[in-house]
FIZAPA-368407 format. One record per residue (C-alpha): residue number from 1; x, y, z; residue in three letters. Coordinates in steps of 0.2 Angstrom, whole numbers. Example, Ala and Ser with C-alpha at 12.3 -4.5 7.8 and 13.67 -1.06 7.14 Angstrom:
# FIZAPA-368407
<rec seq="1" c1="62" c2="-22" c3="39" type="ala"/>
<rec seq="2" c1="68" c2="-5" c3="36" type="ser"/>
This chain:
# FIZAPA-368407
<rec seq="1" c1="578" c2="276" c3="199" type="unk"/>
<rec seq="2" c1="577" c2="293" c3="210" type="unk"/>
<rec seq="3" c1="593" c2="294" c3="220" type="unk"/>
<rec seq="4" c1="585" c2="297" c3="237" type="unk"/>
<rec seq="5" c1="603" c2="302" c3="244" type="unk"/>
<rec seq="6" c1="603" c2="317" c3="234" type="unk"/>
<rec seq="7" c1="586" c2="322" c3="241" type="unk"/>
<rec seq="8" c1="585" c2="338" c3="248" type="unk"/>
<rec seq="9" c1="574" c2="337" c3="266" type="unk"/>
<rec seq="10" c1="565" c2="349" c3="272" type="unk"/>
<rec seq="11" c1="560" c2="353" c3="289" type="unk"/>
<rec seq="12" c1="544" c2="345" c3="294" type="unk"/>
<rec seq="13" c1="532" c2="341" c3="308" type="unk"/>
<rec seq="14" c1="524" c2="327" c3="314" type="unk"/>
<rec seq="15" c1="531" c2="307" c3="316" type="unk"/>
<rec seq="16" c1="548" c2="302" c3="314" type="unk"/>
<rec seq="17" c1="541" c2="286" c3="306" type="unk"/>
<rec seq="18" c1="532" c2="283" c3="289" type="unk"/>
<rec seq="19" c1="513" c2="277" c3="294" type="unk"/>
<rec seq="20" c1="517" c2="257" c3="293" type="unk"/>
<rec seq="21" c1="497" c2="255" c3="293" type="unk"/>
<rec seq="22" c1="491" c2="263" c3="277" type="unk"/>
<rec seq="23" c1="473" c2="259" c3="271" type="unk"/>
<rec seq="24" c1="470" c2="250" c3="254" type="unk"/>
<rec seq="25" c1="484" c2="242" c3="240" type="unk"/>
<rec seq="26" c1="501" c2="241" c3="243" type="unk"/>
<rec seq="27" c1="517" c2="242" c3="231" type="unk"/>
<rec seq="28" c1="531" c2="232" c3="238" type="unk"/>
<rec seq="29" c1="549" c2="227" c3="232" type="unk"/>
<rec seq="30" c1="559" c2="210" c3="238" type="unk"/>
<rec seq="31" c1="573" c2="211" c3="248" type="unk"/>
<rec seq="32" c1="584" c2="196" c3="244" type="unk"/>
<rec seq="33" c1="601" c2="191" c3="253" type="unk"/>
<rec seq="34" c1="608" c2="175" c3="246" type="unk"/>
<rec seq="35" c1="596" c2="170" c3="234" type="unk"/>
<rec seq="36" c1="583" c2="172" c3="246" type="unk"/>
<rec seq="37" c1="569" c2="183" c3="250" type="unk"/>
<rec seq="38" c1="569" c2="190" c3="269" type="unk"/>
<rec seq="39" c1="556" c2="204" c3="267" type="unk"/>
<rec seq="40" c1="549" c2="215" c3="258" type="unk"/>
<rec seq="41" c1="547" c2="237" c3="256" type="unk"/>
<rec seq="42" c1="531" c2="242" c3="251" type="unk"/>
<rec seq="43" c1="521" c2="258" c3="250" type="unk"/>
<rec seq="44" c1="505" c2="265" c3="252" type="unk"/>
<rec seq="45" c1="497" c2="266" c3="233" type="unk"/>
<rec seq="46" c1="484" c2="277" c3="238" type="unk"/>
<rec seq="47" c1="492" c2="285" c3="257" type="unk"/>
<rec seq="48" c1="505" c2="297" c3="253" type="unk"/>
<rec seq="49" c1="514" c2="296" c3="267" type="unk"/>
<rec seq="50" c1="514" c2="275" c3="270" type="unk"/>
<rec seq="51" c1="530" c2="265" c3="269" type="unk"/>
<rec seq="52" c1="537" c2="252" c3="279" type="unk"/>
<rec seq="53" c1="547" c2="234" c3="280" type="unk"/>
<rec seq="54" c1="537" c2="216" c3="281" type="unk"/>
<rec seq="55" c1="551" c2="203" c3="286" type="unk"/>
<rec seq="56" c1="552" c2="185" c3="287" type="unk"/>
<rec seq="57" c1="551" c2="179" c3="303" type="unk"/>
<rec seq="58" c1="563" c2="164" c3="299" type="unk"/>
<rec seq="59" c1="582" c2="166" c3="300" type="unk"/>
<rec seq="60" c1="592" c2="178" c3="306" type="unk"/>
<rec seq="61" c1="587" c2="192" c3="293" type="unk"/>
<rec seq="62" c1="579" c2="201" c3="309" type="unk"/>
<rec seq="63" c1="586" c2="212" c3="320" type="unk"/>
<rec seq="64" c1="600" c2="216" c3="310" type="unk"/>
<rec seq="65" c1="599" c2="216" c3="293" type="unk"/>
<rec seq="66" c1="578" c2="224" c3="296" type="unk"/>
<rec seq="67" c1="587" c2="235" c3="307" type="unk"/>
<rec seq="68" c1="596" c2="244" c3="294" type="unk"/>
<rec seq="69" c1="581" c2="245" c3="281" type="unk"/>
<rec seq="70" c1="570" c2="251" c3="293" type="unk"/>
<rec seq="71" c1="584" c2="264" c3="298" type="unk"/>
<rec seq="72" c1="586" c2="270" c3="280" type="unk"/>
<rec seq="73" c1="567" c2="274" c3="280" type="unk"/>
<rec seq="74" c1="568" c2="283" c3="296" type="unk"/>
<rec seq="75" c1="582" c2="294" c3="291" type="unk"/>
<rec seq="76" c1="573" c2="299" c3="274" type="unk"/>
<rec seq="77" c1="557" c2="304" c3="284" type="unk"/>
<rec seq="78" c1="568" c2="314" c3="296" type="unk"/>
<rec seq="79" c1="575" c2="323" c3="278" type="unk"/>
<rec seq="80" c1="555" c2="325" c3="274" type="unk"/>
<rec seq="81" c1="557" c2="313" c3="258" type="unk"/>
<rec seq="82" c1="540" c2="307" c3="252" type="unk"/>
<rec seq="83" c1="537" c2="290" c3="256" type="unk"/>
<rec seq="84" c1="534" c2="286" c3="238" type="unk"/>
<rec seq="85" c1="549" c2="294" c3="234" type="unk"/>
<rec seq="86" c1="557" c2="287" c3="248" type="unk"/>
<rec seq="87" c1="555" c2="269" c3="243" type="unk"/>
<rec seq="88" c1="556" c2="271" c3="226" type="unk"/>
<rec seq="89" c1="574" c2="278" c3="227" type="unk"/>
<rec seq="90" c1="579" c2="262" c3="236" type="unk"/>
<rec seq="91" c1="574" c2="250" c3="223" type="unk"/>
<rec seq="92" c1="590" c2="240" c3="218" type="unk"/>
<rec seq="93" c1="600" c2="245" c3="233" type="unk"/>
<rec seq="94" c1="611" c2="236" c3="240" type="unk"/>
<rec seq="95" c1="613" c2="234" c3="259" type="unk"/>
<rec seq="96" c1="627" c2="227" c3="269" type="unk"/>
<rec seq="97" c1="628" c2="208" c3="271" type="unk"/>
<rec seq="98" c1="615" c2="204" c3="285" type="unk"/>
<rec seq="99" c1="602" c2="217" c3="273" type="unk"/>
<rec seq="100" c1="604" c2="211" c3="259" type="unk"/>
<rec seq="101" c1="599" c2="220" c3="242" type="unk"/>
<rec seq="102" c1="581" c2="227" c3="239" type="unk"/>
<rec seq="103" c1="572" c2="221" c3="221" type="unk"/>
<rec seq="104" c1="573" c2="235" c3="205" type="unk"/>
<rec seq="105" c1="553" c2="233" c3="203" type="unk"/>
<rec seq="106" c1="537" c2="232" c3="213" type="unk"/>
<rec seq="107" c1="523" c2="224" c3="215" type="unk"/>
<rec seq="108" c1="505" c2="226" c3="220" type="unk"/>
<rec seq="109" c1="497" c2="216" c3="234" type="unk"/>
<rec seq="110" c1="478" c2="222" c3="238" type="unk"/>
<rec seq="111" c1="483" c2="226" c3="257" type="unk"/>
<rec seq="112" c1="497" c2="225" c3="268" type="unk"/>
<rec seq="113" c1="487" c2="212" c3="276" type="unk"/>
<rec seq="114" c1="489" c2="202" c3="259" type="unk"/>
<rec seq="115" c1="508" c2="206" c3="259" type="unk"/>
<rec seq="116" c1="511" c2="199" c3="279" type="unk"/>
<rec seq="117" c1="501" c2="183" c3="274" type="unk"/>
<rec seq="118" c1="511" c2="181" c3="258" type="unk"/>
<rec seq="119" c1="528" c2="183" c3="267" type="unk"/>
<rec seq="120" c1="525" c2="174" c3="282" type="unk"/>
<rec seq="121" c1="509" c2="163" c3="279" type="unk"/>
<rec seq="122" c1="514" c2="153" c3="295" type="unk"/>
<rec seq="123" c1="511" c2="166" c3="305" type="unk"/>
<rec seq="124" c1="495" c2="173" c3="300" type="unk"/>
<rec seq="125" c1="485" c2="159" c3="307" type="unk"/>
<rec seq="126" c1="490" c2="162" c3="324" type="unk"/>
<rec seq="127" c1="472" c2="171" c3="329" type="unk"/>
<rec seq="128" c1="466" c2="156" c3="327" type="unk"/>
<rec seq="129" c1="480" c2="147" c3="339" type="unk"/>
<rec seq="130" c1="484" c2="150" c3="358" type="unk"/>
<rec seq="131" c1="501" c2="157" c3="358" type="unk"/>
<rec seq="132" c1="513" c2="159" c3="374" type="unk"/>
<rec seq="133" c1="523" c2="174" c3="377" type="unk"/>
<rec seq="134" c1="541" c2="173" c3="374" type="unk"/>
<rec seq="135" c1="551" c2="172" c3="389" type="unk"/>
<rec seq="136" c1="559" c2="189" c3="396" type="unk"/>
<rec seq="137" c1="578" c2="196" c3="396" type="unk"/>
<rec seq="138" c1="573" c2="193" c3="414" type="unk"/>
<rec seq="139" c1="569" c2="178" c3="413" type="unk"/>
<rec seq="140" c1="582" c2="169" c3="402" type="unk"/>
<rec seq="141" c1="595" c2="176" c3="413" type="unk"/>
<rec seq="142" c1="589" c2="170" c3="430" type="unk"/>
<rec seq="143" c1="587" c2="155" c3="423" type="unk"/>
<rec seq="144" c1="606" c2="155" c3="417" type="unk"/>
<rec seq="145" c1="610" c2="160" c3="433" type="unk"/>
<rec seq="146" c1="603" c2="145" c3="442" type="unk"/>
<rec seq="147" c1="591" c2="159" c3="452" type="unk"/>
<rec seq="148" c1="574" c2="150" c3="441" type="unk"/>
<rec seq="149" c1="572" c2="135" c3="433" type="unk"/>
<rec seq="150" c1="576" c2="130" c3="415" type="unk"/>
<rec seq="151" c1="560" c2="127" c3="407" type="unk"/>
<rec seq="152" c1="559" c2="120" c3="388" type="unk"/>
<rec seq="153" c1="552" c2="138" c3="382" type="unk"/>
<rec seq="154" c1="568" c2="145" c3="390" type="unk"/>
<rec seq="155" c1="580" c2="131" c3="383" type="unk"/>
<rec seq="156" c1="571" c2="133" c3="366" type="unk"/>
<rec seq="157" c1="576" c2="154" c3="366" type="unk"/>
<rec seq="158" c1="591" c2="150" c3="373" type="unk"/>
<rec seq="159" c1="597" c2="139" c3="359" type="unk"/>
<rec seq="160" c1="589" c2="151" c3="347" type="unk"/>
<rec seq="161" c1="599" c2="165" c3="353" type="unk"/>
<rec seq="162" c1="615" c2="155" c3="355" type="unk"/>
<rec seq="163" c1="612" c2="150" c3="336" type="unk"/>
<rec seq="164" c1="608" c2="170" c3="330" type="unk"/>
<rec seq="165" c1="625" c2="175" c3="339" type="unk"/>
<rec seq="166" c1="637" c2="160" c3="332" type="unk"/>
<rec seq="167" c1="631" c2="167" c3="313" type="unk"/>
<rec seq="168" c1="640" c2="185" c3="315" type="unk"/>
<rec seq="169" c1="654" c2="183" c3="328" type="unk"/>
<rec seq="170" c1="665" c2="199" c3="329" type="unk"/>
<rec seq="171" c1="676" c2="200" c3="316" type="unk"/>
<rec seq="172" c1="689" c2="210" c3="325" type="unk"/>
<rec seq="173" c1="695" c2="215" c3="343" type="unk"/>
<rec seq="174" c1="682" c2="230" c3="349" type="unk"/>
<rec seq="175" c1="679" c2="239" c3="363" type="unk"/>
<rec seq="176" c1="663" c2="241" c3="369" type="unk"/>
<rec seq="177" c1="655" c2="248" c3="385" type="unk"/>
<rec seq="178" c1="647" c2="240" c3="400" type="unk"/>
<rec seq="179" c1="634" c2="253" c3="409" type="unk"/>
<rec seq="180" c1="622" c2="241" c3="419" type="unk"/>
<rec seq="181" c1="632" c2="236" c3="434" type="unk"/>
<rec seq="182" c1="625" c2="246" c3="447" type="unk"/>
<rec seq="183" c1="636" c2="244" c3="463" type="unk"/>
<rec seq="184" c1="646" c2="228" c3="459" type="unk"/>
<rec seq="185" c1="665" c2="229" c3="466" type="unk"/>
<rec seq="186" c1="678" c2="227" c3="454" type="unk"/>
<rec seq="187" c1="698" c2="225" c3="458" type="unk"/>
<rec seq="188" c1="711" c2="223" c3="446" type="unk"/>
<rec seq="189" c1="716" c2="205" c3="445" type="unk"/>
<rec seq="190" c1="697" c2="201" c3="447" type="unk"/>
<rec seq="191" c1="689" c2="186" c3="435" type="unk"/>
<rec seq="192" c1="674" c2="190" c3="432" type="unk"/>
<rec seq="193" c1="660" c2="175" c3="424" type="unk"/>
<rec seq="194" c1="645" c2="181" c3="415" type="unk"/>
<rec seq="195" c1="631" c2="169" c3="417" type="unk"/>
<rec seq="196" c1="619" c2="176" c3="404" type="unk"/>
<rec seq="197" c1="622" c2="187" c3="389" type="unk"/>
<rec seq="198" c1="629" c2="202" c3="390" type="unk"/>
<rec seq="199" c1="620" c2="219" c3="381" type="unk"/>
<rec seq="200" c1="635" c2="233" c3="377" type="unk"/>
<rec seq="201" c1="634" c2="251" c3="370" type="unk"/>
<rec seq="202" c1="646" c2="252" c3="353" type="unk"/>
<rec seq="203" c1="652" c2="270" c3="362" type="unk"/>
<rec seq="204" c1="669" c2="279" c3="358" type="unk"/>
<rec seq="205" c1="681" c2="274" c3="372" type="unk"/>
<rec seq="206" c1="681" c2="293" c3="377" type="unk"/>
<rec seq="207" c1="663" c2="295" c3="378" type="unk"/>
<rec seq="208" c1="656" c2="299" c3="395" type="unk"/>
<rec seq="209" c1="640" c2="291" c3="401" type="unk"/>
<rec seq="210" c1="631" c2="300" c3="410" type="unk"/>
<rec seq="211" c1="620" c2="296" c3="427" type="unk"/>
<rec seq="212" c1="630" c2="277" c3="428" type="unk"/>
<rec seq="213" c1="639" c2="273" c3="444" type="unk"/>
<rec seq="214" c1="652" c2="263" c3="435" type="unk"/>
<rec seq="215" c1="657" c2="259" c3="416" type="unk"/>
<rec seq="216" c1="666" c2="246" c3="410" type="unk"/>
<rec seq="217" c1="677" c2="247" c3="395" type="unk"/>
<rec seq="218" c1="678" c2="228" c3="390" type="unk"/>
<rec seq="219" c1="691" c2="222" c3="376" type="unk"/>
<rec seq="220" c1="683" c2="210" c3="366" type="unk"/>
<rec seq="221" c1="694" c2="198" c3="354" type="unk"/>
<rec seq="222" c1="688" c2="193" c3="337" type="unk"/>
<rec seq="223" c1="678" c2="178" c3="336" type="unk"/>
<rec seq="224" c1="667" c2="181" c3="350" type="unk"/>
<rec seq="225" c1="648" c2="177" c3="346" type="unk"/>
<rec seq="226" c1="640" c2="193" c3="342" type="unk"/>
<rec seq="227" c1="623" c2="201" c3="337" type="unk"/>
<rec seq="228" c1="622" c2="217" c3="332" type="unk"/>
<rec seq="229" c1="606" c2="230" c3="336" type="unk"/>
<rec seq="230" c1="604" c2="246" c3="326" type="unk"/>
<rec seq="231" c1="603" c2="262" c3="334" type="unk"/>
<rec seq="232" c1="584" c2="266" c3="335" type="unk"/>
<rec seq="233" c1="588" c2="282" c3="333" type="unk"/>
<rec seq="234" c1="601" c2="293" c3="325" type="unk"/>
<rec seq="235" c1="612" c2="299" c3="338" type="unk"/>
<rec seq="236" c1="610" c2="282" c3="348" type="unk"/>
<rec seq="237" c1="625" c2="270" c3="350" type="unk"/>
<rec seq="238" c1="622" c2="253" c3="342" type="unk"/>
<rec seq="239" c1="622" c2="240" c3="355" type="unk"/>
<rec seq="240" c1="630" c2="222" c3="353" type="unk"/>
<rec seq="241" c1="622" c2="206" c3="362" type="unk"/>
<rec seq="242" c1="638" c2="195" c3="368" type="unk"/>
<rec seq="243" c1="637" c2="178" c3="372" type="unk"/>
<rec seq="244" c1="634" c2="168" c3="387" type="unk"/>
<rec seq="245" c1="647" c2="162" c3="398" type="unk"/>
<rec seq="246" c1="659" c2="175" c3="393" type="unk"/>
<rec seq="247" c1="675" c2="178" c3="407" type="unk"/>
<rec seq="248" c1="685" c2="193" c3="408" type="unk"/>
<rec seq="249" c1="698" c2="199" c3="420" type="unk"/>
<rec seq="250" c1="699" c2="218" c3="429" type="unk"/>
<rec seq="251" c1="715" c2="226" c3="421" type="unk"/>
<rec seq="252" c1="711" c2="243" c3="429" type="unk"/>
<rec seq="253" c1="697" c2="254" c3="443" type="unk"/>
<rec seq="254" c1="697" c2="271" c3="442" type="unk"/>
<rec seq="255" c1="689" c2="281" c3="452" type="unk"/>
<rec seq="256" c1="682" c2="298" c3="443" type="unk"/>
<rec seq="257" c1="669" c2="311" c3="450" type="unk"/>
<rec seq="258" c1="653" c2="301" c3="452" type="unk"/>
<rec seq="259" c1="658" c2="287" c3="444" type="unk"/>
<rec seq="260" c1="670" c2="272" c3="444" type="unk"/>
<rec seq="261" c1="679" c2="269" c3="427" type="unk"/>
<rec seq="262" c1="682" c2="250" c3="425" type="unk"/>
<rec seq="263" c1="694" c2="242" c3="411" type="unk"/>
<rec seq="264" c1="694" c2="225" c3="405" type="unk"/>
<rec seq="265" c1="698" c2="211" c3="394" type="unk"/>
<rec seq="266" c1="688" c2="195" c3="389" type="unk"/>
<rec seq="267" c1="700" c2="180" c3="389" type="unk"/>
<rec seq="268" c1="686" c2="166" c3="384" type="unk"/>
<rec seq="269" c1="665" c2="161" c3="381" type="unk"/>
<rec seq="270" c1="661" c2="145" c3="392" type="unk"/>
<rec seq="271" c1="642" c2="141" c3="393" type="unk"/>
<rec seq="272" c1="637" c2="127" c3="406" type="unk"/>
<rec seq="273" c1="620" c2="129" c3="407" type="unk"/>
């Protein structure tokens, strides 16, 4: 097995991203996590620069544990590894939990189509089925809010999220970093009730973040219900999906040039909707 760590990139041109269509037989290798398989790397057999993840679309396998697979590739095309070489190097390595640990052989399927019907053949279908769209971020949230109404699609991601973020809740007390809140007022004392789910930035607490009127540096305890989200990128923050209902009180404002530093503490997760 070719230790793809020890790789020596090269500077390249072109995508950051291994063509994820490649033409003709694929060679993939399982990605099992607990005994089950969640997806799968293949390759391109006759597109040299072909590589890319097919995941389940049951269980909680994606964002998280894809994320970091997908990641991996993206970093070894960055270093201007081959993608052959690139997933070849990963068979038999072993991810962290939500990843799992990809399979020591490969097999050939005559397309990538062939592989996406094989891991998810519920799914395939659907051309031949009407499907509806997903409810929006948006969406969800003026509906948790009370400001729409709560239709079963809603309730249905609702529940679905609520269930992907009681699986991995945060292990520890973290910090993380609120940028979104435009020109809300804060005082210290204040309680403060999230209706929706909140999206925070894993950021160092001496970061600056540039071009937001106020940041909010929010103490989170362990056990809160968590998701985690990959950077996209390397040099991006990783960005944590926090439960809805979630209350925190205003320990500290202060006012910086251009912006308004805000510090915080979550003191509990109550959901009425």
């Amino acid at each position: 097995m070719m230790d793809v760590d020890g790789v020596q990139g090269r500077a390249i041109a072109g995508p950051p991203r291994y063509n994820a269509a490649p033409a003709g037989a694929v060679k993939a290798a399982a990605v099992v996590r607990d005994g089950a398989t969640v997806g799968y790397l293949y390759l391109g057999v006759d597109d040299d620069d072909s590589a890319g993840l097919v995941a389940t679309r049951a269980g909680d396998f994606q964002p998280e544990g894809s994320g970091y697979w997908l990641t991996r590739l993206r970093d070894l095309k960055q270093r201007g590894v081959p993608a052959s070489a690139a997933i070849e190097g990963l068979l038999g390595v072993e991810g962290p939990a939500p990843a799992g640990r990809v399979s020591p052989t490969l097999e050939e399927y005559p397309s990538k189509a062939d592989l996406e019907r094989f891991v998810n053949p519920e799914s395939t279908s659907s051309s031949r089925r009407v499907r509806t769209a997903s409810p929006s971020r948006d969406e969800i949230d003026a509906a948790l809010s009370g400001k729409a109404p709560m239709t079963p699609p809603i309730r249905d991601q609702v529940a679905q999220l609520d269930d992907a973020l009681a699986r991995k809740p945060t292990p520890e007390a973290i910090v993380v970093t609120l940028t979104d809140r435009g020109d809300e007022r804060f005082s210290p004392g204040q309680s403060i009730r999230e209706s929706g789910y909140l999206t925070a930035r894993l950021l160092p607490v001496d970061r600056t973040v540039p071009g937001a009127r106020s940041v909010v540096r929010l103490r989170v305890p362990p056990g809160i219900p968590a998701l985690f989200q990959p950077p996209r990128q390397q040099g991006d923050s990783g960005i944590l999906l926090l439960a809805r209902g979630i209350e925190w009180v205003v320990d500290d404002v202060i006012d910086l040039p251009g912006q308004k530093a805000v510090v915080g503490h979550v003191i509990e997760v109550s959901p009425t909707r």
